[in-house]
GUSE-345306 format. One record per residue (C-alpha): residue in one letter; z, x, y; residue number from 0. Coordinates in steps of 0.5 Angstrom, whole numbers. Last residue first. Layout:
BEGIN
a/Z/X/Y/NUM
...
//
This chain:
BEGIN
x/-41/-180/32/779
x/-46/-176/28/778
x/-52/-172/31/777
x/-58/-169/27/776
x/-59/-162/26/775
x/-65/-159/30/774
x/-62/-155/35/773
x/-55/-153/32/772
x/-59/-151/25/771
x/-63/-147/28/770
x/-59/-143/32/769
x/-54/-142/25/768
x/-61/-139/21/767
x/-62/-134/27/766
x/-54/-132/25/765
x/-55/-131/18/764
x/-63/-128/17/763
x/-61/-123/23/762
x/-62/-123/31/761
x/-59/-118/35/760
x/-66/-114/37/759
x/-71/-120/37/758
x/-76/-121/32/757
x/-71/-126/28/756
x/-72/-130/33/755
x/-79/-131/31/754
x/-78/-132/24/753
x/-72/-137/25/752
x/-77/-142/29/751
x/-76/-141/36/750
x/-77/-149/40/749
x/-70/-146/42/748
x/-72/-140/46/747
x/-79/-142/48/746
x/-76/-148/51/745
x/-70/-143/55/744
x/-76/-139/57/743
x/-80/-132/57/742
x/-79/-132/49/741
x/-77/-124/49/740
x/-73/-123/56/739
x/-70/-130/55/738
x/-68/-127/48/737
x/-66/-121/51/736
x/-63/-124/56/735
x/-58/-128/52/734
x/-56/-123/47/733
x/-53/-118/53/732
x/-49/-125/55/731
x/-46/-127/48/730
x/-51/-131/43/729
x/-46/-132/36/728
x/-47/-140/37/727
x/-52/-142/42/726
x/-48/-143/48/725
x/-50/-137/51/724
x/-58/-140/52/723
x/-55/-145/56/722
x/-51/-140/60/721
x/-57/-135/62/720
x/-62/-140/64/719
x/-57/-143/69/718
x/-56/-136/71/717
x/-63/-135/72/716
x/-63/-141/77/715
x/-58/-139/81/714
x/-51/-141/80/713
x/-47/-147/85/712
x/-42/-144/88/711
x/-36/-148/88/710
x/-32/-144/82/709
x/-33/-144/74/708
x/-38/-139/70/707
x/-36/-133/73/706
x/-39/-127/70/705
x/-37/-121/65/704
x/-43/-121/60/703
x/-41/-121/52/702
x/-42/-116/48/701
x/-37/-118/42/700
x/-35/-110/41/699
x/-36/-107/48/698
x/-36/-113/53/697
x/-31/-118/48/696
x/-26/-112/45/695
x/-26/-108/51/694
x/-24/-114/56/693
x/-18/-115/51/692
x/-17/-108/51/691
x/-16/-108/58/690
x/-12/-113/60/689
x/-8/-111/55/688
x/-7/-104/59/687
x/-6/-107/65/686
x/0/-112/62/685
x/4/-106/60/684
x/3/-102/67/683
x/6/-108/69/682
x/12/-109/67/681
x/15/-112/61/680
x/9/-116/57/679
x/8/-123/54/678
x/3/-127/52/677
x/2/-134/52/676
x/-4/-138/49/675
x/-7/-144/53/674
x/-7/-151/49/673
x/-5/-155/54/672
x/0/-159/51/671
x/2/-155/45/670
x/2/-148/48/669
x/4/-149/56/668
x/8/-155/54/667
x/12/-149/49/666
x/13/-145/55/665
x/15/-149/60/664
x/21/-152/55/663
x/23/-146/53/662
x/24/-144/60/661
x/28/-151/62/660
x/31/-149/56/659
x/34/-142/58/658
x/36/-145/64/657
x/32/-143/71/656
x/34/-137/76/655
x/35/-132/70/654
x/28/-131/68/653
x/28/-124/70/652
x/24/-121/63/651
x/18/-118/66/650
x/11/-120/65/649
x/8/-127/63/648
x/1/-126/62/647
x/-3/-133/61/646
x/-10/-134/58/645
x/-16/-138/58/644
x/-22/-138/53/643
x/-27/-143/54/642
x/-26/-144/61/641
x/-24/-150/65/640
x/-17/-151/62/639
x/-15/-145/67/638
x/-15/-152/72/637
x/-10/-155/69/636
x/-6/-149/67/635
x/-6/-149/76/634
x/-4/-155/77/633
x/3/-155/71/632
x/5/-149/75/631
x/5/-151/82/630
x/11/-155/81/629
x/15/-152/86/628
x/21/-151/80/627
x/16/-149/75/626
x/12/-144/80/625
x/19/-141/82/624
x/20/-138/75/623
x/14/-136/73/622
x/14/-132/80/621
x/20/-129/78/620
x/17/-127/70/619
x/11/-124/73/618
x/5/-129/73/617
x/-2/-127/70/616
x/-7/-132/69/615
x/-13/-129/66/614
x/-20/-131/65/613
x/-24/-130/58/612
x/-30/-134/57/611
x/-36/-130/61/610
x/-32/-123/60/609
x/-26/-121/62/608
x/-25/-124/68/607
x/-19/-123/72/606
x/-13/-128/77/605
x/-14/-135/74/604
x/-19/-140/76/603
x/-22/-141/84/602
x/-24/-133/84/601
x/-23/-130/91/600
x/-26/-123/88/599
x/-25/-116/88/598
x/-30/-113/82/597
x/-26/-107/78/596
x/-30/-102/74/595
x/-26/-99/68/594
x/-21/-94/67/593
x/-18/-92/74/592
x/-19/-99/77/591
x/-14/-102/74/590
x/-8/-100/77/589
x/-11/-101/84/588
x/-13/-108/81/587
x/-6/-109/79/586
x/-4/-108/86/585
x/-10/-112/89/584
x/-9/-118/85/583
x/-9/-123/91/582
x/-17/-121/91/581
x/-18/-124/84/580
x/-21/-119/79/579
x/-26/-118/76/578
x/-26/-113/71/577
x/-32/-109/68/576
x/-32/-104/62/575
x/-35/-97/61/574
x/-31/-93/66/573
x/-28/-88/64/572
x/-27/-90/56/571
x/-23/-83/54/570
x/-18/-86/59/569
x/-17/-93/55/568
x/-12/-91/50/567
x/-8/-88/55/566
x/-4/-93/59/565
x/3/-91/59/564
x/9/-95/57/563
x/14/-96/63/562
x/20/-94/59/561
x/26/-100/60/560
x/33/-98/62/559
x/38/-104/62/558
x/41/-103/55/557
x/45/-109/51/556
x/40/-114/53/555
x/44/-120/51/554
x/40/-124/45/553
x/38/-131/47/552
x/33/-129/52/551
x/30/-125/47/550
x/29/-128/41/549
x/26/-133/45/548
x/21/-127/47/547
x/20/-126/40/546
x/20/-133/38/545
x/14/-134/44/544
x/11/-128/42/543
x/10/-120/44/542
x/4/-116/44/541
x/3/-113/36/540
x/4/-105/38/539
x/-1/-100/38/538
x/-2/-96/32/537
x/-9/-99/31/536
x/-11/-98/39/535
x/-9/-90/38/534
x/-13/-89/32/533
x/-19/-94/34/532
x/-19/-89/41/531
x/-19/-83/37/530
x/-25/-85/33/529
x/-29/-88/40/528
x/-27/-80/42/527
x/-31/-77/37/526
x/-26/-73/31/525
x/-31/-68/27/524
x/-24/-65/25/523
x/-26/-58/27/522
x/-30/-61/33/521
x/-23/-65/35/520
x/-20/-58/35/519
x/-25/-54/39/518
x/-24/-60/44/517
x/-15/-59/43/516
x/-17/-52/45/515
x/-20/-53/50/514
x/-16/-59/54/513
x/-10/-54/52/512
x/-14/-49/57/511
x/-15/-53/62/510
x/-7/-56/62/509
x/-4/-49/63/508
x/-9/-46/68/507
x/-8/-54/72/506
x/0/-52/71/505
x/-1/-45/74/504
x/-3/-48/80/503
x/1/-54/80/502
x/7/-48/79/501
x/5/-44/85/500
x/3/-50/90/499
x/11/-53/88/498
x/13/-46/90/497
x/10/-46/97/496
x/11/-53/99/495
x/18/-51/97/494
x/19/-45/101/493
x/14/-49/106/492
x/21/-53/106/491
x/26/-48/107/490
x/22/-45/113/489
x/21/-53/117/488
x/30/-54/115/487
x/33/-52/120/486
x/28/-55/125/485
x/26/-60/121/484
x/32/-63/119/483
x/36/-61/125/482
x/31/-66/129/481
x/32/-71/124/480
x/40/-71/123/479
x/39/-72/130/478
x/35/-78/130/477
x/39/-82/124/476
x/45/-81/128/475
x/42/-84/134/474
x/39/-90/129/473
x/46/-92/125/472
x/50/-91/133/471
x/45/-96/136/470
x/46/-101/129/469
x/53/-100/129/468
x/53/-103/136/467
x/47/-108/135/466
x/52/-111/129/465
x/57/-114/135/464
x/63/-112/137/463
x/59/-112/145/462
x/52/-114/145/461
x/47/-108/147/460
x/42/-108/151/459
x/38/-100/150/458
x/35/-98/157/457
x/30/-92/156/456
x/29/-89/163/455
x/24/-85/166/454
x/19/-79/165/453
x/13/-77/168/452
x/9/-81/164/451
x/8/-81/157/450
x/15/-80/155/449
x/16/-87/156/448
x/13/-90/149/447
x/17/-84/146/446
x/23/-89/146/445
x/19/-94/142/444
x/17/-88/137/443
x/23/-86/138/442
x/28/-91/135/441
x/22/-94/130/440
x/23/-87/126/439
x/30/-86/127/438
x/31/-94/124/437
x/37/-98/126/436
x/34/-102/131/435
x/37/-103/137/434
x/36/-110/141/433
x/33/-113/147/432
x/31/-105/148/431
x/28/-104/155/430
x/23/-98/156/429
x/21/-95/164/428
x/16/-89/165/427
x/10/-93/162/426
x/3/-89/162/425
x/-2/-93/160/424
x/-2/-96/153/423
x/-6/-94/148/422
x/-3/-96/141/421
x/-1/-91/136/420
x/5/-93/135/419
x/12/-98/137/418
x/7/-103/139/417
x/7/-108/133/416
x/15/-107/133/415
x/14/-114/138/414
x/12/-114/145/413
x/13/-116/153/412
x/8/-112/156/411
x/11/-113/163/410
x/7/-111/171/409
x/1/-113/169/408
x/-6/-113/172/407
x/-11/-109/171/406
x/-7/-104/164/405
x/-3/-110/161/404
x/-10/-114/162/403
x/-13/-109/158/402
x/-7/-109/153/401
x/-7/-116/152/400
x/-15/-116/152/399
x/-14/-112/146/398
x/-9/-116/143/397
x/-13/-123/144/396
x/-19/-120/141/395
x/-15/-117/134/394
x/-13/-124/133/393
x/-5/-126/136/392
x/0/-129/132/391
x/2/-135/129/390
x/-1/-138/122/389
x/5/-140/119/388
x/4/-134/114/387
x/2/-129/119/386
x/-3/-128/124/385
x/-3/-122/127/384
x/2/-118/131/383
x/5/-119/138/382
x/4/-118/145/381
x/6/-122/151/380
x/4/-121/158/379
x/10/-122/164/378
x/7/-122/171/377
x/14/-123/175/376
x/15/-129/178/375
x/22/-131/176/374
x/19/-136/171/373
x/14/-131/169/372
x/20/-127/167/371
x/24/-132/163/370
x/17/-135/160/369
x/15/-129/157/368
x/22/-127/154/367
x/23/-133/151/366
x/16/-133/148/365
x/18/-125/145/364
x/25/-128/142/363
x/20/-132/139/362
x/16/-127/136/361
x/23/-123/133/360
x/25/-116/134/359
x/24/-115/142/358
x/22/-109/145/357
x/21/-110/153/356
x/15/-105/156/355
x/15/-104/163/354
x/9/-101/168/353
x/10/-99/176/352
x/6/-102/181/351
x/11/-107/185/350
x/16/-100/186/349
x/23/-100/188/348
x/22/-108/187/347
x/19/-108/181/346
x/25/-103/178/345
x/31/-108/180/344
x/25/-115/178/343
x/26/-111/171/342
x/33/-109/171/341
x/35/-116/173/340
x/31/-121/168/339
x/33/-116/162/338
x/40/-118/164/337
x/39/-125/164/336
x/36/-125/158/335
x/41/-120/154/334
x/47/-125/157/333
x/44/-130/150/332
x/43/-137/152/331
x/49/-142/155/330
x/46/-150/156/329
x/51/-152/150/328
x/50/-159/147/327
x/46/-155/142/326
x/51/-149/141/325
x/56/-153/139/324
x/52/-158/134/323
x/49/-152/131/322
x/56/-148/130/321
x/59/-155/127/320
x/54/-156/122/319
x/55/-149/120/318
x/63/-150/120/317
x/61/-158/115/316
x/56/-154/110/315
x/50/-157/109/314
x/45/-153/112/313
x/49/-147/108/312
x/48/-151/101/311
x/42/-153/102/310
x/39/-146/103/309
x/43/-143/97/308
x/40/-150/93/307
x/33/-149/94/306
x/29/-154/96/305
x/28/-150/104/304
x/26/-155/110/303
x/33/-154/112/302
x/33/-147/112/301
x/27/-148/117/300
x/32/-151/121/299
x/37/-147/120/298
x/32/-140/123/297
x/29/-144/129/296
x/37/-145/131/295
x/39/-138/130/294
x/33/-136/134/293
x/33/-141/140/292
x/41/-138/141/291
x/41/-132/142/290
x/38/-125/139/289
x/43/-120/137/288
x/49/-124/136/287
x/47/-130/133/286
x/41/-127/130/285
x/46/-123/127/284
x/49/-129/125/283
x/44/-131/122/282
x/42/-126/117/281
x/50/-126/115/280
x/50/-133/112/279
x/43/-132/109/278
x/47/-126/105/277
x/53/-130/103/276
x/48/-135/101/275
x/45/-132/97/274
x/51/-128/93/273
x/54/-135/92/272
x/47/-138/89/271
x/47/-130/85/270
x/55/-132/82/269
x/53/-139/81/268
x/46/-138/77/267
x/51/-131/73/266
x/58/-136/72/265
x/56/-138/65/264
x/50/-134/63/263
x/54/-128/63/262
x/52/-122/68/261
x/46/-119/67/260
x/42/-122/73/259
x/48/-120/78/258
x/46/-113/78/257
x/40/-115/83/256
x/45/-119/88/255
x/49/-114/88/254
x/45/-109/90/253
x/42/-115/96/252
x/49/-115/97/251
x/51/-108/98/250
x/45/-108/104/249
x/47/-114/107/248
x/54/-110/109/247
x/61/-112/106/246
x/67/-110/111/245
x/72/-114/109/244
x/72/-119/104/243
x/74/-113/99/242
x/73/-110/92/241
x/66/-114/90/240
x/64/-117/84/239
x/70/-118/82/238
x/70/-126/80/237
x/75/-127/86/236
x/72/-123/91/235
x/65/-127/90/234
x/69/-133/91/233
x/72/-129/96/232
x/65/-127/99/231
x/63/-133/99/230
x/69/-137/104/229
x/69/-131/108/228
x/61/-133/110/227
x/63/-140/112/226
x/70/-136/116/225
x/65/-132/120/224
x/59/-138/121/223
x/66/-141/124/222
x/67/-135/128/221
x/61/-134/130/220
x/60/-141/133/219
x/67/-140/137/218
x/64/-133/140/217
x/57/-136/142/216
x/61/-142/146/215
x/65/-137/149/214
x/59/-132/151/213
x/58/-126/149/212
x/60/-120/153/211
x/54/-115/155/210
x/53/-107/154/209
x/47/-103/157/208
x/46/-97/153/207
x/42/-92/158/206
x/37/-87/155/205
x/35/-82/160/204
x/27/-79/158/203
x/25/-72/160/202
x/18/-72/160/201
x/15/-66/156/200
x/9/-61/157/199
x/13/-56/161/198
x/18/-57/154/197
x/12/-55/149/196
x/13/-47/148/195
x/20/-47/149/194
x/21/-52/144/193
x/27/-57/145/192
x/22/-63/145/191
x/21/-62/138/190
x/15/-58/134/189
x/14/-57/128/188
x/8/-55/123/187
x/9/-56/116/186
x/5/-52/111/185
x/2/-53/103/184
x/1/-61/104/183
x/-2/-66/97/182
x/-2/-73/101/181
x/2/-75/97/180
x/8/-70/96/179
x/8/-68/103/178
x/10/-76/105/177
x/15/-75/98/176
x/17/-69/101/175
x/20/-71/107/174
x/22/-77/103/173
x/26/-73/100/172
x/29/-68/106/171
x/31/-75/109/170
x/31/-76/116/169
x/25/-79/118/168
x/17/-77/119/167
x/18/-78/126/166
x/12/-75/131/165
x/7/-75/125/164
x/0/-74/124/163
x/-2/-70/116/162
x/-9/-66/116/161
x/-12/-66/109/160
x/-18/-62/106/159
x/-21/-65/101/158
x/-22/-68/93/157
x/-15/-65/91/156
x/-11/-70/97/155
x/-16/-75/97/154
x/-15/-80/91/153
x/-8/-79/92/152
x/-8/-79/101/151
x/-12/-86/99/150
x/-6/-89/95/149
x/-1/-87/99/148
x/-4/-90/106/147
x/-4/-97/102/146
x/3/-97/102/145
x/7/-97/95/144
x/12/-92/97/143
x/11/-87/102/142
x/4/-85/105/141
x/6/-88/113/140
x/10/-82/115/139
x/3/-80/116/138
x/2/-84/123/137
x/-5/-81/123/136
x/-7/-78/116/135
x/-14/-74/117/134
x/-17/-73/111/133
x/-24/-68/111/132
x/-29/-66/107/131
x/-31/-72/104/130
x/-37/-74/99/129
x/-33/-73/94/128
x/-29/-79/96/127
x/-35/-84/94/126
x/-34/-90/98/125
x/-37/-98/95/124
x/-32/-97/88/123
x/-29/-104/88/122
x/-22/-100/88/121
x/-24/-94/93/120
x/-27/-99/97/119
x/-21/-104/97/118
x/-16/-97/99/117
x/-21/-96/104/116
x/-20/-102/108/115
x/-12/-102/107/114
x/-11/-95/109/113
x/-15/-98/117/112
x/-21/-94/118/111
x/-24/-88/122/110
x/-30/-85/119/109
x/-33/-79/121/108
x/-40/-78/119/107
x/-43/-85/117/106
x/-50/-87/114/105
x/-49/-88/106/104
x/-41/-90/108/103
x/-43/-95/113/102
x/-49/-99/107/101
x/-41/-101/103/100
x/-38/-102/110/99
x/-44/-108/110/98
x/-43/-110/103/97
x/-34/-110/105/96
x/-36/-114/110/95
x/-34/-112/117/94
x/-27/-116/120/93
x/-23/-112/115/92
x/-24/-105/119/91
x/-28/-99/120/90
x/-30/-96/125/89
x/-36/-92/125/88
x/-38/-84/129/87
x/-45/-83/126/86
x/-48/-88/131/85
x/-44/-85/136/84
x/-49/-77/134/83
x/-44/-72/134/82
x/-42/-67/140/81
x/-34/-70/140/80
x/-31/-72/146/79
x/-32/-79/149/78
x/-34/-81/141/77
x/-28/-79/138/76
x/-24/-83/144/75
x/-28/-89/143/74
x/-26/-88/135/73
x/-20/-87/135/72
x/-18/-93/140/71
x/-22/-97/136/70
x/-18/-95/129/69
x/-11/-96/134/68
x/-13/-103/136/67
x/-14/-105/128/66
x/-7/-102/126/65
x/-4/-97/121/64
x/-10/-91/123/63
x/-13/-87/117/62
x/-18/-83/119/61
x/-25/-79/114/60
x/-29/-74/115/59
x/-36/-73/111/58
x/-38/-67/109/57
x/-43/-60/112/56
x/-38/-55/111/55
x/-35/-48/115/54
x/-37/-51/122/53
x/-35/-58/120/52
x/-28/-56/119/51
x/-26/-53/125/50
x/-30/-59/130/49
x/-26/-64/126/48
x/-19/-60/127/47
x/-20/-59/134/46
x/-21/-66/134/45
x/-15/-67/130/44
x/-10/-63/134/43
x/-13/-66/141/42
x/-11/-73/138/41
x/-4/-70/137/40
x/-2/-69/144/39
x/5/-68/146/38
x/7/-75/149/37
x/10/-78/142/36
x/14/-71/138/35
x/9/-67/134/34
x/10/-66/126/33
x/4/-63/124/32
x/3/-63/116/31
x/-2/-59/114/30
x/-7/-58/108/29
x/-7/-50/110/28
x/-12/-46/113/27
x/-15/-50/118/26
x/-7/-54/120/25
x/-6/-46/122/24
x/-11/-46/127/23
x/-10/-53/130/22
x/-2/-51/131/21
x/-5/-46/135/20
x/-9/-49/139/19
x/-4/-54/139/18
x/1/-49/141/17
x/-3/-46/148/16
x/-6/-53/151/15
x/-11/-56/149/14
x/-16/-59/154/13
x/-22/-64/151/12
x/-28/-67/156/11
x/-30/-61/159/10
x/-37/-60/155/9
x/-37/-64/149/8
x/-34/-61/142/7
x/-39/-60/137/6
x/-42/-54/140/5
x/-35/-51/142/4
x/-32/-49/148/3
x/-25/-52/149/2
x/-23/-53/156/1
x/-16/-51/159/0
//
């Protein structure tokens, strides 16, 4: 059935009865829709748009994980709604933040990747209230840290809110956690048991396809087996774990965390075992999963590392001897050959049809490729962006990919990059390299062939290996789901429902204290600035050197630590400005709540605080590993070009290095360099220093926030600026006023202390010291 609707094009959107309904009900409330993969949530959003702009004139705004899926959402937006195109914006990181800051004033519907928004959000270039619309896609995102929950946050009470998911995973907390973030009221369900989506349903076969290792694999896994006993009995013996059998990765990585408490004398050898334990278990995994090139390419970057876990296992006599083993032999992985046979199996029953392989790693992906293209068959790779070691494909390359896949391929061969959101053509064949644990990546690559008319999902398995357990993990964790949401869809808008209720009653309670606590302040004549001046004197002193030596050498007794809360600033909203570099992005999302927060690349530090104080901030594990690379000593020099430099050092995990290496860093830090330390324990600590330290030199020194060190050369009316500065007592407002006053910088030191004094700012004392720096004689 088409929908009629003035912002929806004639016959270019059908919606079938339940998302009609599903849309209806998502207007009401702030909506989460669970929707299986094929069942047409874009239509649900469209319907939404259109309903939403009816009642309210606003802007809407779509998040998207991925470049290509924000493109695809923007075609399609622009196919079907009734809106002028040049209203309809994509937005990603590849336009310029000035140009998205210019977008925002001219769009309606913006559709955007969560990171994009969220540096808009902390540079202050989109305004939220502005928007009457939040369109969450792939909304099992808005968990944890990601970009997507920070957005749904500064979203969720400014504008309604519509959640897009087909797998929000199996666990009621984190259900509630995506529910919680993006502000939802009602959850709507529907699974391919429902009998009003199953005619829309393609029935898909999922078929396990088991294969025997080969021998030389078997003799290498167990020698990797019996290297990584050796570790784990040491780990055994110490009792730090109950039995050698049985130990998964994921109770090591615990472990590993815990063992920073321990005593100094065993702790560094423990957490060396306990690593090397875990290297040992990854590549025997990619062993047994992947083959042969992949474990070798994972030994020898270990071999390129400096720490002495990675040294250790490249050296060890039974790693050596599997790598040795597997190299003089010519045996791949079985998984290869049989991904070749059931490919050229389906293209021979049907020389059109679409296939797409999943496989975890981009060089089991390049392995792949080559095999099928090597036995005719028209194979195209598909990876993420560039990484670390500048591998991967370009936005370009992966649409073209995908063009090409839709022309003219018979096998997109793909990392997880696919697995969501992307617009490829109707597949009705999916071939698993591996099994992955995950429900949510489970189906959304199994729902990639329920677009079509149905087909096959063939899942290789490697016989007594972690992929069987891993099959088992991810179809135990899908049923779960299902049950979840069906049994539990009425229990959960009971609990959206109540929670609703009490923010409600909350937000009434909370009004009326701050009315109360108002009338109060005016009954004791107390104005914000004295409240602050109260709360900073009470404030404890930061923490120094013999106090954080102190504190290495005292055992801390309990492990629990209270994240302080960063109040003393709320009542400033904004009145101070931090630049801060754009590797910084967590603590610029702290911070950008309190002050006006600039992202920059700075060439020195991490904040400007104003144009002499520049930050150095380190946690206690990257102080760690930045003595050992050496890396360090470079930067501190660099930190020397400012006038007022700082080092933060936060947390207190300082256990990879001797507590005299440590010392020895920190008092070099401080005599040799001559840079002042401070200590925080978390982050929110070290926010709220920032701050105070940015408020005392804009506010009370009033000095100006810029940078005065880096490539660029300053303009002229900087220059003019930086030398008047350094006339003793002239900060950045000071400054101008003299220059705006006297017209030029001659003027300005041709000045006789009369003629200063006539300048806001400039007293008997202070034009006297001006005059004695430009007119004393200098001695050598």
């Amino acid at each position: 059935m088409y929908i009629e609707h003035p912002l929806i094009k004639p016959k270019t959107l059908e919606a079938r009865l339940y998302q009609q309904i599903i849309a209806a009900n998502a207007l009401k409330k702030k909506t989460l829709c669970v929707l299986s993969t094929g069942l047409g949530k874009t239509a649900i959003a469209i319907l939404v748009i259109a309903g939403i702009l009816t009642k309210k004139d606003g802007k809407i705004l779509i998040l998207a994980p991925s470049r290509p899926l924000v493109e695809q959402h923007c075609n399609r937006l622009k196919e079907i709604l009734n809106i002028d195109e040049d209203k309809i914006i994509a937005l990603t990181g590849k336009i310029s933040p000035k140009k998205r800051a210019e977008l925002y004033k001219k769009g309606k519907i913006f559709i955007a990747t969560p990171q994009v928004i969220e540096n808009d959000i902390v540079a202050g270039r989109i305004n939220v209230d502005e928007f009457v619309l939040l369109i969450a896609d792939e909304a099992h995102h808005t968990t944890g840290d990601h970009a997507y929950a920070f957005v749904a946050k500064k979203f969720k009470d400014k504008c309604h809110v519509l959640g897009l998911t087909a797998s929000p995973g199996s666990d009621i907390d984190k259900v509630m956690e995506i529910c919680e973030n993006l502000g939802i009221e009602h959850v709507e369900v529907r699974t391919e048991d429902d009998e009003d989506v199953k005619p829309y349903i393609a029935k898909v076969r999922l078929i396990p396809i088991r294969v025997d290792l080969p021998a030389e694999f078997k003799k290498a896994l167990k020698l990797i087996n019996e290297a990584l006993k050796e570790r784990l009995k040491i780990l055994k013996d110490f009792g730090v774990i109950n039995s050698i059998a049985n130990v998964t990765k994921t109770e090591l990585i615990e472990l590993n965390s815990k063992l920073f408490s321990y005593d100094e004398e065993v702790k560094y050898e423990l957490i060396r075992v306990c690593s090397e334990a875990l290297k040992l278990m990854h590549a025997k995994e990619l062993l047994e999963s992947q083959g042969k090139s992949v474990f070798l390419n994972y030994i020898n970057k270990l071999s390129m590392q400096r720490t002495k876990s990675a040294k250790s296992i490249v050296n060890d006599e039974k790693v050596r001897e599997a790598v040795h083993l597997l190299m003089k032999s010519n045996v791949e992985h079985p998984k290869l050959d049989k991904v070749v046979y059931i490919a050229k199996n389906i293209l021979e029953k049907n020389k059109d049809e679409r296939i797409i392989i999943f496989a975890q790693y981009r060089d089991t992906v390049e392995k792949i490729v080559n095999l099928l293209t090597q036995n005719g068959i028209k194979a195209i790779r598909f990876i993420g962006q560039a990484n670390k070691e500048g591998k991967g494909m370009s936005q370009k390359q992966q649409i073209e990919a995908i063009e090409k896949f839709k022309r003219e391929g018979s096998v997109l061969v793909s990392t997880s990059v696919s697995e969501e959101g992307i617009d490829i053509p109707t597949v009705n064949y999916i071939i698993f390299y591996e099994p992955v644990p995950s429900e949510i990546r489970f189906i959304q690559r199994r729902g990639r062939a329920m677009r079509g008319e149905g087909g096959r999902v063939y899942v290789l398995i490697a016989k007594g290996t972690a992929d069987e357990a891993y099959y088992k993990s991810a179809l135990y964790k899908e049923r779960e789901m299902k049950r979840l949401l069906k049994n539990m869809c009425y229990l959960l808008n009971k609990r959206l429902q109540k929670k609703f209720e009490e923010k409600s009653k909350e937000e009434i309670e909370e009004k009326t204290k701050e009315t109360e606590n108002m009338e109060t302040e005016e009954e004791n004549n107390i104005t914000p600035k004295t409240a602050i001046k109260e709360e900073n004197e009470k404030t404890k002193k930061p923490v120094t050197i013999l106090d954080f030596i102190k504190q290495i050498e005292t055992k801390a007794e309990d492990g629990t630590k209270e994240k302080p809360k960063i109040e003393n600033i709320k009542t400033l909203k904004k009145p101070i400005k931090i630049i801060v570099d754009v590797r910084e992005k967590n603590m610029a999302k702290l911070l950008h709540n309190y002050v006006d927060v600039e992202l920059k690349t700075l060439e020195v530090g991490d904040y400007v605080l104003s144009d002499r104080v520049v930050v150095e901030r380190k946690t206690a594990e990257d102080f760690v590993d930045s003595i050992i690379d050496k890396r360090l000593f470079n930067q501190l020099k660099n930190l020397r070009k400012v006038e007022k430099p700082l080092l933060i050092i936060e947390g207190e995990n300082f256990s990879r290095l001797h507590e005299n290496a440590i010392k020895g860093a920190i008092l070099s830090i401080i005599f040799d360099f001559g840079i002042p330390i401070i200590f925080t324990k978390n982050a929110e600590e070290t926010a709220d220093l920032l701050i105070k330290i940015a408020e005392k030199e804009q506010i009370k020194e009033k000095r100006a926030v810029m940078v005065r060190y880096g490539k660029t050369t300053m303009s002229l009316k900087e220059q003019q600026k930086f030398i008047v500065e350094s006339l003793p007592d002239v900060g950045g407002a000071l400054a101008e006023r003299l220059l705006k006053h006297f017209k030029t910088v001659e003027n300005v030191f041709t000045a006789k202390e009369e003629e200063l004094m006539k300048v806001e700012g400039v007293g008997k004392e202070r034009a006297k010291k001006i005059r004695e720096v430009l007119t004393a004689k200098y001695e050598e």
